[in-house]
Structures are given as C-alpha cells and as structure tokens.
C-alpha positions as a printed NumPy array, in Angstrom:
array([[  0.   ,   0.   ,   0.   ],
       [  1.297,   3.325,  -1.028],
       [  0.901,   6.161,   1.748],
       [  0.132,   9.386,  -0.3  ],
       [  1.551,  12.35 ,   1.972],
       [ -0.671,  15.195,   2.735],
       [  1.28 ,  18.853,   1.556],
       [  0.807,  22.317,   3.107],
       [  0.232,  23.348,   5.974],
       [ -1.483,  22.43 ,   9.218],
       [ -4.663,  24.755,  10.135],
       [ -1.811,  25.323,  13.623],
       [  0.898,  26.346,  11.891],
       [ -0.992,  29.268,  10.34 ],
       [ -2.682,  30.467,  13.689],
       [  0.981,  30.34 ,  15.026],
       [  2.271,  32.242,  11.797],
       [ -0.535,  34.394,  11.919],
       [ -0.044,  35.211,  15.383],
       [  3.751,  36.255,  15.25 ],
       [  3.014,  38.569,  12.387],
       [  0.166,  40.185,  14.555],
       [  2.979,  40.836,  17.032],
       [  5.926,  41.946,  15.304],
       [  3.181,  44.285,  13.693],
       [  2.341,  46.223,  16.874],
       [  5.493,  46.389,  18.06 ],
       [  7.104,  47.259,  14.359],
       [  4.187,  50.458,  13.631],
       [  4.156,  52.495,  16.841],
       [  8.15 ,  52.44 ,  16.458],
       [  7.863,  53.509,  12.63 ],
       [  5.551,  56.444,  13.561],
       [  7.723,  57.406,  16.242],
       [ 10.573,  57.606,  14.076],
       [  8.481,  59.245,  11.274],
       [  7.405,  62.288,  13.774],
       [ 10.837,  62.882,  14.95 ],
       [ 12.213,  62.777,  11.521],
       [  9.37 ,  65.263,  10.029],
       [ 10.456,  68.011,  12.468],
       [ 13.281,  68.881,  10.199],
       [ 10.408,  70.881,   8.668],
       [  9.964,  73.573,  11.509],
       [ 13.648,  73.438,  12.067],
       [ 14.862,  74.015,   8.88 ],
       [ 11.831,  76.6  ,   7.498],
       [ 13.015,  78.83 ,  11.081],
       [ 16.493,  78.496,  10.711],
       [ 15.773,  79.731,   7.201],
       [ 13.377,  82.399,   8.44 ],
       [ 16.457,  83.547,  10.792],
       [ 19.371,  83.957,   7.336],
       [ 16.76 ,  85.937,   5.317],
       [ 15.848,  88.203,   8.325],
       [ 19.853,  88.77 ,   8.428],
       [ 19.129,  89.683,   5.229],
       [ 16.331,  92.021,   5.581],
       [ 17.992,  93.917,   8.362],
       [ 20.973,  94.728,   6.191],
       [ 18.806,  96.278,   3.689],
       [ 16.06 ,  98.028,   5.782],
       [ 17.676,  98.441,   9.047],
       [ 15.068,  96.821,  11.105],
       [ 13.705,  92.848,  11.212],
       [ 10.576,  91.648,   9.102],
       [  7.377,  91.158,  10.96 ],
       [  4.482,  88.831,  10.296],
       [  3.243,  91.037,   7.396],
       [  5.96 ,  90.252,   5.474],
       [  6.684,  86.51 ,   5.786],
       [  5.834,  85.938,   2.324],
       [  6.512,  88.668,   0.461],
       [  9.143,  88.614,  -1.744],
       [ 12.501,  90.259,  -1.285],
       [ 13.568,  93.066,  -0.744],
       [ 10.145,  93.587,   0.864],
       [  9.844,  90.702,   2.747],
       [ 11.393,  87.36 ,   3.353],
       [  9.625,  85.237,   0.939],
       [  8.839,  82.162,   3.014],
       [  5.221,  81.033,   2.302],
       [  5.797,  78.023,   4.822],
       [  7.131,  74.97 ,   6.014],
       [  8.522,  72.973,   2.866],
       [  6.45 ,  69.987,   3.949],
       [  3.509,  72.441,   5.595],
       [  3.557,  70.024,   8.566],
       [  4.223,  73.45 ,  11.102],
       [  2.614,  76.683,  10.368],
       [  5.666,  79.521,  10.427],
       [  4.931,  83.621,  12.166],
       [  7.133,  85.691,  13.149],
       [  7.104,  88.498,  16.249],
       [  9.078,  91.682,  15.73 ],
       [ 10.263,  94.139,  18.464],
       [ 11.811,  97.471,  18.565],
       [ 11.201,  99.49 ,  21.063],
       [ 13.9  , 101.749,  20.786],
       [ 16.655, 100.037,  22.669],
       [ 16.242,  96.573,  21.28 ],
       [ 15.313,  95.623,  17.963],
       [ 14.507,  91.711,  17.673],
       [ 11.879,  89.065,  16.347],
       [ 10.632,  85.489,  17.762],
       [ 10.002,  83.021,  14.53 ],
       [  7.945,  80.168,  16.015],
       [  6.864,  77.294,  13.836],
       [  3.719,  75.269,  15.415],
       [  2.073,  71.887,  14.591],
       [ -0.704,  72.243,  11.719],
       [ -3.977,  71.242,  13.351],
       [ -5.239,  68.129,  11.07 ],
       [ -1.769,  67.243,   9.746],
       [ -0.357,  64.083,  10.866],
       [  2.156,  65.859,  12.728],
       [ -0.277,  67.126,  14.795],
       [  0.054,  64.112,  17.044],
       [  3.87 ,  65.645,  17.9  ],
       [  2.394,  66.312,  21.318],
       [  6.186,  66.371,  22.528],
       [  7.763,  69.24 ,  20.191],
       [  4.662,  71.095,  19.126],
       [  6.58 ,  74.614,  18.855],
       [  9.456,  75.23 ,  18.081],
       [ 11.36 ,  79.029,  18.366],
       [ 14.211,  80.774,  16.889],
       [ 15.166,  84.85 ,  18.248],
       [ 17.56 ,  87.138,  16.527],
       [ 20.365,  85.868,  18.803],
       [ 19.636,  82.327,  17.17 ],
       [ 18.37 ,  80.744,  20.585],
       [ 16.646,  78.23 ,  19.96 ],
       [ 13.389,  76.742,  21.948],
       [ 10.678,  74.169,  21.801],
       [  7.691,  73.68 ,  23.993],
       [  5.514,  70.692,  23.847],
       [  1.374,  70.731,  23.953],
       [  0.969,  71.569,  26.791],
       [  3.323,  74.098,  26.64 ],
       [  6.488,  72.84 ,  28.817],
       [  9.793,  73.85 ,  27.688],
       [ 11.173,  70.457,  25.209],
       [ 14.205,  72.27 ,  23.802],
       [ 16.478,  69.856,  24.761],
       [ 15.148,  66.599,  23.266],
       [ 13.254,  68.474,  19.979],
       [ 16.338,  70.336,  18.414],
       [ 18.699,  67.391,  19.027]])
C-alpha cells in the first residue's frame, strides 16, 4: 500500500504564523511612527532656521527685522517664506523694537489636522535674533532639549 503524503500546511501552523506577524506588527508600527514624527520636524527646524538667514538679510537692507506682514513677500520687501517645505508646522514671526532693542521670535507650530499634529512632545518650536533656539511641547512645557537634538 502506497501512503500518499498530505502537503501544506497544518490549520496550527498558520494560527501560530498568523499570530507572530500580529505581534511583530504592533510592536514594528508604533516604532515607525515614532521615528516618522521625529524625523518630520526637520520641517519647523529648517523653514526657522531659514526664516532667521533671510531676516539677516532684511535687516541689512532696511535696518530693522521683518514682521508677520511680510513673511511671504518677496525680497527686498519681505522674506519670501510662504511656509514649512512639507507644511507640517505653520511659520509667524514676532518683531520688536522698542527703541533700545530691535529683535523678532520666529515660532513654527504643529498644523492642526496634519499628521504631525500628534507631535504632542515638540509642538513649537522658536528661533530669536540671537539664534536661541526653543521648543515647547502641547501643553506648553519647555522640550528644547530633546526636539532640536
């Protein structure tokens, strides 16, 4: 009598596959999206530190620091920063002179719907005309030592 030997696999050995995937896939995603939020705040940091060279630039020409107004318009009358690159943080800027000090505060925040929005650890981020940098999560505690790492 010839035995004829069943192939595949056994209805355990695909719960057990099944089952390890399931696992490596909620440990694997929450790390990925981690990685993804940190990695997408290169957007605020790089849009502000570019905010902070063109209003080096603006100061040379008019002798004083762009405000809000003129974020976006074109040089020499403004900056001519529209946003973030990625539009993940939206960008303002805060001037000051009151006679003694002239100055500005560029802060880029989380965009409310974006993904990024869920940042809650480095949801603003801050450059002054000294180039000091800060960060303050949600809820509005200084971060700037673990978000412009």
């Amino acid at each position: 009598m010839i035995l004829q030997r069943n192939r595949g696999f056994s209805l355990t050995e695909l719960i057990v596959t099944v089952a390890v995937v399931a696992i490596l896939t909620l440990i694997a995603i929450p790390s990925y999206r981690q990685y993804v939020m940190r990695a997408s705040r290169a957007d605020a940091k790089a849009a502000l530190l570019r905010v902070a060279s063109n209003q080096e630039r603006f100061y040379l020409a008019n002798n004083t620091y762009a405000d809000n107004d003129q974020l976006a318009d074109a040089p020499p009358d403004g900056l001519g920063i529209s946003g973030t690159e990625r539009g993940f943080y939206d960008l303002e800027i805060e001037a000051h002179d009151d006679g003694l000090e002239v100055g500005y505060t560029a802060t880029a925040t989380v965009t409310d719907g974006e993904d990024q929005a869920d940042d809650t650890e480095c949801a603003v981020f801050s450059v002054n005309e000294q180039g000091v940098r800060g960060a303050e999560d949600s809820d509005g505690a200084d971060s700037t030592e673990a978000c412009w790492r």
